[in-house]
C-alpha positions in Angstrom: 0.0 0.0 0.0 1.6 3.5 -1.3 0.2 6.9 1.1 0.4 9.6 0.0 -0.1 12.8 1.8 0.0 16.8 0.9 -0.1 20.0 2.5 -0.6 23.3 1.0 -0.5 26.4 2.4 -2.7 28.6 0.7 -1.8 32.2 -0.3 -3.6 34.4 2.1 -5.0 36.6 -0.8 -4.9 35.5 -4.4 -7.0 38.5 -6.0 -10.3 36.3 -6.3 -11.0 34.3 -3.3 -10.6 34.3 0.5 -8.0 31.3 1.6 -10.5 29.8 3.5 -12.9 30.2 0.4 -10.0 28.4 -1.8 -9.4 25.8 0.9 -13.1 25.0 0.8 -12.9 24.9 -3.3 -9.7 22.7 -3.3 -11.0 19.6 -0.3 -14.5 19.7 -2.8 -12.4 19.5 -6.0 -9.7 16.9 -4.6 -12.4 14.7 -2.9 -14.5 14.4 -6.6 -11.2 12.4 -8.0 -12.2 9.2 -5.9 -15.5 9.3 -8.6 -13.2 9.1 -11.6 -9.7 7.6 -10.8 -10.4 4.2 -10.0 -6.6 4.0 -8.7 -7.6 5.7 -5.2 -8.1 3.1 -2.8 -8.8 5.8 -0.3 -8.9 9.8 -0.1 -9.7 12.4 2.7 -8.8 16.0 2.4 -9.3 18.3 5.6 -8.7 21.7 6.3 -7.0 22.9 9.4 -8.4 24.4 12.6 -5.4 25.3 14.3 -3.9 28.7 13.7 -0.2 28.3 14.2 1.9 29.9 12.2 3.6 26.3 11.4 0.5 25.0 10.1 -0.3 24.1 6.7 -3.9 25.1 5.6 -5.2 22.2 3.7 -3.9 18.3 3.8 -4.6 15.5 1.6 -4.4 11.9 2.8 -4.8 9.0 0.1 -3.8 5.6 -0.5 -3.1 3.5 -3.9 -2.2 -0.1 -4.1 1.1 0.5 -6.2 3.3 3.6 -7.3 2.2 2.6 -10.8 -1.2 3.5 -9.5 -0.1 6.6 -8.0 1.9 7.2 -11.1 -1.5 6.9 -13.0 -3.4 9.1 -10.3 -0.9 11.6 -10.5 -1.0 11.6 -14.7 -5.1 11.9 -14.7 -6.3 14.4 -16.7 -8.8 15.6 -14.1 -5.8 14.8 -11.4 -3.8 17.3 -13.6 -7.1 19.8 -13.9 -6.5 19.9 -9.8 -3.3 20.8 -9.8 -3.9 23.7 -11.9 -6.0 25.0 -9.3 -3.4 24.1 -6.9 -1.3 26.4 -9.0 -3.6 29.5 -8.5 -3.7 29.2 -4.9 -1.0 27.6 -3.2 1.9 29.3 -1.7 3.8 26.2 -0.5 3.2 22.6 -0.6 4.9 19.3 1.1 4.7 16.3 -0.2 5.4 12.3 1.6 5.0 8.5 -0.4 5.9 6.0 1.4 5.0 2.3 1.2 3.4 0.5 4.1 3.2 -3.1 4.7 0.0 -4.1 6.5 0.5 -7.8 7.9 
């Protein structure tokens, strides 16, 4: 099993929309991909509550059963529509795959 997890944080004003407004957008946008990616095994998105200074905005949690799947996620053209988005909005974003054997 290949996790994957993401954090943005979101630029505090990107001319259009609030951050929380794009947050809102992105965890809508990002959740619709389970509908048409057959790949995901497993995606939650939440946005954060805490207001540290340290803390990312939005994180994405998901799970695939191969990094050919991910690789195939990650390629999607509505994947790909996403990160456009991601483009618009994000300041910074952190990325972890790692591979975890259940027994």
């Amino acid at each position: 099993m290949i996790k994957h997890i993401v954090m943005w944080k979101l630029k505090q004003d990107d001319g259009v929309n609030a951050a929380l407004q794009n947050a809102r957008k992105l965890k809508t946008e990002i959740e619709q991909l389970a509908q048409t990616i057959p790949e995901i095994k497993h995606i939650e998105v939440g946005l954060n509550m805490a207001g540290s200074e340290h803390s990312a905005d939005v994180v994405l949690y998901s799970e695939f059963g191969s990094l050919a799947d991910l690789d195939i996620y990650q390629n999607h053209p509505d994947h790909q529509k996403v990160v456009a988005l991601v483009k618009e909005v994000a300041a910074e974003r952190r990325v972890v795959d790692y591979e975890c054997l259940r027994d």
